[in-house]
N, C-alpha and C positions, 0 to 999 in steps of 0.2 A: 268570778274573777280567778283568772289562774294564776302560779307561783310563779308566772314570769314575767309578771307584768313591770315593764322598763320602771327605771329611775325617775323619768322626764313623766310617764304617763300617772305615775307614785305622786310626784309632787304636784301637776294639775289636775286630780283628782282626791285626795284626801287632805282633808281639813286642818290637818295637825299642818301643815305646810303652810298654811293662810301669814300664821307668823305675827310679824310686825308687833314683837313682843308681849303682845297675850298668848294664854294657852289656849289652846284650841282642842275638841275631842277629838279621837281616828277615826271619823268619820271617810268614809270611801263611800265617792258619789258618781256612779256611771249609770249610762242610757243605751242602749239598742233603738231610740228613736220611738218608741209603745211606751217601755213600761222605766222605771227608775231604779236602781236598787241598790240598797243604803247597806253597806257592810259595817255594823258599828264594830270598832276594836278597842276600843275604850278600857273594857273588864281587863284587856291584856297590862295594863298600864303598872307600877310600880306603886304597890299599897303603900309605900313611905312617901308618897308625891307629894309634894305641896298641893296638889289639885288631882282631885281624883272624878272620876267621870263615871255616872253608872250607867251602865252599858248593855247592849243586849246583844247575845250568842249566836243569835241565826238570822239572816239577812230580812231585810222590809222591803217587798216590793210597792211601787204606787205609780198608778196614770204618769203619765210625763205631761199631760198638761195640767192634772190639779199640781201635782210639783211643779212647774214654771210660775199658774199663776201665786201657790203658795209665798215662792219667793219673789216673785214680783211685788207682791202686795207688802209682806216684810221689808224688803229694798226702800221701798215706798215711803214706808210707817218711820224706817230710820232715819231717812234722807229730810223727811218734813221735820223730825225732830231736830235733826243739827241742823238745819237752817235757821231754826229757833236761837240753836245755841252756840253755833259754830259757823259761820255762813260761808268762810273760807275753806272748809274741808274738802280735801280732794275727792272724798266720795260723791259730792254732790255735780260736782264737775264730769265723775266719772260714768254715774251714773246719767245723766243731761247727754253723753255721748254713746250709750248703751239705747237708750230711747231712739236717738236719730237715726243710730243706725237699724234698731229694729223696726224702725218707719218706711225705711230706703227696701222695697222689695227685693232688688238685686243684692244690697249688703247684708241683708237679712238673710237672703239665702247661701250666700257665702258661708256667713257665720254657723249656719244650721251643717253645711257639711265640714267646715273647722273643726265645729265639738263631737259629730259623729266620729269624724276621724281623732279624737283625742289630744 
């Protein structure tokens, strides 16, 4: 990744932006469509944090489809749980609409040049 990558592409790509008042690590998660690669920035963090993250220095590359099914299957595993426990959560909703549309060939491919394009 290079040092100019926009504000908009900053926040739908790194983790710390997820938000919704948890912490989250700097995780930087972009694709080229092959390969995945995880720039963790973590170590950068402020050793007085309330939450400190341990982190690693030099990027991770991985397949992009064991990464999709990695987090499909996590998605999965949380989504069954709050339905246990939460059945109202909008994740489960969001996710029920993540599925449809990865069903719909045409939406599906839309979507695949959305995230290519960032």
């Amino acid at each position: 990744m290079s040092g100019s990558a926009s504000i908009g592409w900053l926040l739908a790509h790194n983790m710390a932006s997820a938000g919704g008042g948890y912490t989250w690590p700097k995780l930087i998660i972009a694709s080229d469509g092959v390969m995945v690669r995880i720039n963790d920035r973590s170590f950068e963090e402020d050793r007085y944090a309330d939450v400190r993250f341990i982190g690693y220095r030099r990027p991770h590359f991985i397949p992009l489809d064991d990464f999709t099914g990695a987090v499909h299957r996590f998605v999965d595993l949380v989504v069954r749980r709050l339905s246990d426990l939460s059945p109202s959560d909008p994740l489960i909703g969001a996710w029920e609409d993540f599925l449809v549309e990865l069903s719909e060939p045409e939406t599906a491919a839309y979507r695949r040049l959305e995230a290519k394009l960032g």
